[in-house]
N, C-alpha and C positions, 0 to 999 in steps of 0.2 A: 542679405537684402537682395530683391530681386531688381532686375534691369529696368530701368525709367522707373523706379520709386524712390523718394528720396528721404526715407527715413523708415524704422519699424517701430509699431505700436509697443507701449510699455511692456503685454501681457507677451508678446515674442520674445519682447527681452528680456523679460523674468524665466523663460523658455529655456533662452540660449544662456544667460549664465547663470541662472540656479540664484538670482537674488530675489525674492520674493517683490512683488508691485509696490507692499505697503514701503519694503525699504530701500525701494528705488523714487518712490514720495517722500522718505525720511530722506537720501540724498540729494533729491530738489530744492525740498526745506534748509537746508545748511548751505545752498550754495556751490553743493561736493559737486552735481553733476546734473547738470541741465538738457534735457533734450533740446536742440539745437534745428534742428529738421523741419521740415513739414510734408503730409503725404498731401497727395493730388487734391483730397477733400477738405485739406488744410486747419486738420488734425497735427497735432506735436507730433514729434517721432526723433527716437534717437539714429543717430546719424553714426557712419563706421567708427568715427571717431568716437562719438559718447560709448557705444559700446566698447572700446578700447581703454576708455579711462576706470569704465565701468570695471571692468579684469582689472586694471592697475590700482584701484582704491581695494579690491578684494583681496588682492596679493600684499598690500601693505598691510592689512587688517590681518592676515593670516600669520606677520611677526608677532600681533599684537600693537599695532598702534592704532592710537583714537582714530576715529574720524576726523578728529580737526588737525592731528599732526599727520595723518595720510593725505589731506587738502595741502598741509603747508608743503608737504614733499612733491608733490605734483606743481604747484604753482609756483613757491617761493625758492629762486636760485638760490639763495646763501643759507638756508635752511640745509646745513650739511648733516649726512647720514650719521656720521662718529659717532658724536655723542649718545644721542638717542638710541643705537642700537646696542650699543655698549649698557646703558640704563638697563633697555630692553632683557638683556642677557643676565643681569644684574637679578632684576627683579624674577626671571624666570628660572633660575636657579633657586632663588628663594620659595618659588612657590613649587615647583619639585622638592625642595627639602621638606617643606610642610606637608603636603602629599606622603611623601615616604614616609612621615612620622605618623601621620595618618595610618596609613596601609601597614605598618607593621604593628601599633596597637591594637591594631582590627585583628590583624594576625596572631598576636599573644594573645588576644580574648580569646577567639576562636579554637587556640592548641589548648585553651585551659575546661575546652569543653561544659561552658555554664548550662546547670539545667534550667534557670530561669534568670530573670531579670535582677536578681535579688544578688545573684549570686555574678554577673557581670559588672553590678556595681561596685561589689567585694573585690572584684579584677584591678578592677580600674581604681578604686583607692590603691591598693596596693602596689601597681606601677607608679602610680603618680607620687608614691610613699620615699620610692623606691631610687627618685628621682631627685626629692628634695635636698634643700638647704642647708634643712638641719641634722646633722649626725647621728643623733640620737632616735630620729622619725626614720630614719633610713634601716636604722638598726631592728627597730623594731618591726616593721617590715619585711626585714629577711627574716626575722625571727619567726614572725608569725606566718609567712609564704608554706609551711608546711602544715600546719593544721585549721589555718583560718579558713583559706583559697588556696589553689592550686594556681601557685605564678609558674608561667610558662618559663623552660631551661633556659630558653634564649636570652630572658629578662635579666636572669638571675646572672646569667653570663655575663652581657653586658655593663649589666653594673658590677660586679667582682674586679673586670678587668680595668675598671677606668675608677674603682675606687681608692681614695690615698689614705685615708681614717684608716688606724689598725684596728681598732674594736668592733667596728661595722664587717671591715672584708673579713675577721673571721669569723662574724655572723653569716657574712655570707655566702664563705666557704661550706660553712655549716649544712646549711640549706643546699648548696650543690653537689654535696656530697649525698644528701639524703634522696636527693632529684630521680635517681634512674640511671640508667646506662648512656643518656644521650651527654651528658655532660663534657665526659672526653674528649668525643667528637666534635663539640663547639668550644672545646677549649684549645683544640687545635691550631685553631684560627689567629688565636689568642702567641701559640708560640710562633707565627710567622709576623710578626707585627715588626715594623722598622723600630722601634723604642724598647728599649729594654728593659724600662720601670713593666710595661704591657707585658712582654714574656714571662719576667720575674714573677708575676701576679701570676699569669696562667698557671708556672710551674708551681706554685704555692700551691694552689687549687688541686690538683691532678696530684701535689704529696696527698692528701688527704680522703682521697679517693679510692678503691679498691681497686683491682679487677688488670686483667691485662694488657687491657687497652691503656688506661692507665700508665701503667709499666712502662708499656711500648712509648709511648710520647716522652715519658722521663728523661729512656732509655737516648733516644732522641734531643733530647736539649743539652745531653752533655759534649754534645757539638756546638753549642752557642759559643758565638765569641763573646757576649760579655760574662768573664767569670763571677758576679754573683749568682746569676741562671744557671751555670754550669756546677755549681756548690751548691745551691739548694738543692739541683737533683739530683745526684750525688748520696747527697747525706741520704734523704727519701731509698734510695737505691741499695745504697748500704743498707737501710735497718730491711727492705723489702730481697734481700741475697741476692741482688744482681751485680756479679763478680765485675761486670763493665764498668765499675763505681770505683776501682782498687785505683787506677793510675790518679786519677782528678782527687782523690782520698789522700792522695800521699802529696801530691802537690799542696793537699789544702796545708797540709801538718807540715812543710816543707817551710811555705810564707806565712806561717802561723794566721792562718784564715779561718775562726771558728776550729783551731787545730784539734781541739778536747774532743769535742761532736767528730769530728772526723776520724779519729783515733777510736773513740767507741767504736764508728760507724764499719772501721776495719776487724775490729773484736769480733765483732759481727760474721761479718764473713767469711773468718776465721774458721768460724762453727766449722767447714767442710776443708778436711785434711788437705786436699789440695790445693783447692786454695790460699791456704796457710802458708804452702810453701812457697808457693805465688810473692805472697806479699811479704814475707820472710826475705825471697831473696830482690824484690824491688826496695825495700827498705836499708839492702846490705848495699846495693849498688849504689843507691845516691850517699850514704855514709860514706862509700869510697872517694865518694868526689871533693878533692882536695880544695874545690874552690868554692864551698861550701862554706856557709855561716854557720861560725862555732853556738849561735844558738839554735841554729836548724836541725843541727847533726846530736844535741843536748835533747829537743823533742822527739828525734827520730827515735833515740836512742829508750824515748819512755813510751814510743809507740810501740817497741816492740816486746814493752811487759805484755799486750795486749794479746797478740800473737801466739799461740800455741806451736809445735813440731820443732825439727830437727833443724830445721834450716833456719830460724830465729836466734833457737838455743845457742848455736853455732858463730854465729852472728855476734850473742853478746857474749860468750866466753873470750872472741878476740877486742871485745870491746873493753875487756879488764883490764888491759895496758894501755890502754890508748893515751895520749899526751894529754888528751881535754880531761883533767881530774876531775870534773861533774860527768863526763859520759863515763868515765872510767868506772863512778864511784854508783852512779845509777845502774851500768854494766852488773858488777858485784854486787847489789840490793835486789836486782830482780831475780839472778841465779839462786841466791839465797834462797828469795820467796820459792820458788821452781824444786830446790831439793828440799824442804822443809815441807814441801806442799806434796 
């Protein structure tokens, strides 16, 4: 405002702050903000001040709030911030969540590449299938993601790892296995998760999967600290010959953890001479441990029917005298089988 005028026409002041005339009329009409002034020709005009409030109703409205609780905040002292802004955070969270759900369904249509309209609807049932209530609509769903539509990896990801139904996730394990190569890599996600029901599922997923990327993530969760994760991959790891499976194999047959599967899973690995001897002589050392449970050292002792070479054989020929008369007598039954064989 220039010197010896005592106010600026609307159209300046729609100029100077970017609020258009009409809604600087829609704030006279409420009462928000009155031009206050008068020029020489005794015309209205906003004065330093309306134009300050002006900024302060636009700043309020930039949290999101109405014009009538940006009036209350400007005028009314006990009208405290808290609440309202807290609401404000409230709700705006909300409607980001919505948006995201938005923007990533846009994103699975779009990865699932529809050639027409026909076939985005076919998308879009199938997430929304995918999503439901009922188990069985879920099921069917993944079932059909491979030859109906092409549901995008990520979907299928999604719901695999958040799913609890057993009949469903290995539908839709099914499906993620037949997906492509990306699956891996978004199940990865899957083994970093704080919950261990989440990782379990990942690892489930990724047994049934090829390839060695695959593998590599298995190989990977056998560092989990919850030992179901670390057993399922494991067993997967055994029947797939990665020898890094032998120690967490032996501990499972140790606490009788799915012991049987475990014990095959060692058979297994067995296949290669060296390894044999591997787990021959980790098999002999925990036998040796005197503070061992006479039913532990009873399974050890029928894990190593499994076991082929020299270091095994050795193992249970000293296991024919042993005190415990069932390892003794499992000892003698397997050698049997061994020279008969």
């Amino acid at each position: 405002m220039r010197r010896g005028e005592a106010g600026v026409l609307i159209g300046e002041v729609a100029r100077r702050s970017g609020v258009s005339p009409r809604m600087l009329r829609h704030y006279e009409s409420l009462g928000l903000v009155r031009p206050t002034g008068r020029t020489a020709a005794g015309y209205r005009a906003y004065t330093e001040e309306d134009i300050r409030r002006i900024f302060h109703v636009e700043s309020l409205r930039s949290l999101g709030l109405s014009l009538r609780d940006a009036g209350r905040a400007l005028d009314d002292p006990g009208f405290t911030p808290s609440g309202l802004v807290a609401d404000l955070a409230r709700r705006t969270r909300e409607r980001i969540a919505r948006e995201t759900e938005l923007l990533t369904r846009l994103q699975r249509i779009d990865a699932a590449e529809p050639a027409d309209w026909q076939d985005v609807l076919q998308v879009v049932a199938l997430l929304r299938n995918l999503r439901s209530g009922d188990a069985g609509m879920r099921q069917r769903a993944a079932l059909s993601s491979v030859d109906t539509a092409p549901v995008p990896v990520e979907a299928l990801v999604e719901a695999v790892l958040s799913e609890t139904d057993p009949h469903v996730a290995g539908a839709l394990r099914w499906a993620l296995a037949q997906a492509g190569e990306r699956g891996p890599e978004l199940l990865a996600a899957g083994l970093g998760s704080a919950l261990p029901e989440v990782r379990g599922r990942a690892v489930r997923c990724l047994a049934e999967i090829p390839g060695e990327r695959a593998t590599a993530l298995l190989r990977d969760a056998l560092g989990d600290p919850d030992p179901s994760v670390r057993r399922t991959a494991a067993l997967e790891l055994g029947a797939r010959g990665v020898a890094d499976a032998m120690p967490e194999l032996v501990g499972m047959v140790v606490e009788e953890a799915n012991d049987v599967d475990a014990a095959d899973a060692l058979g297994t690995l067995a296949g290669d001479a060296a390894v044999a001897d591997r787990i021959g002589a980790e098999l002999a050392d925990r036998l040796a441990d005197a503070a061992l449970d006479p039913s532990a050292r009873r399974r050890l002792t029928q894990a190593l029917a499994e076991i082929p070479g020299p270091a095994a054989t050795d193992t249970l020929r000293s296991l024919t005298g042993d005190g415990d008369r069932a390892v003794a007598l499992t000892a003698r039954y397997v050698l049997e089988l061994r020279e008969s064989g």
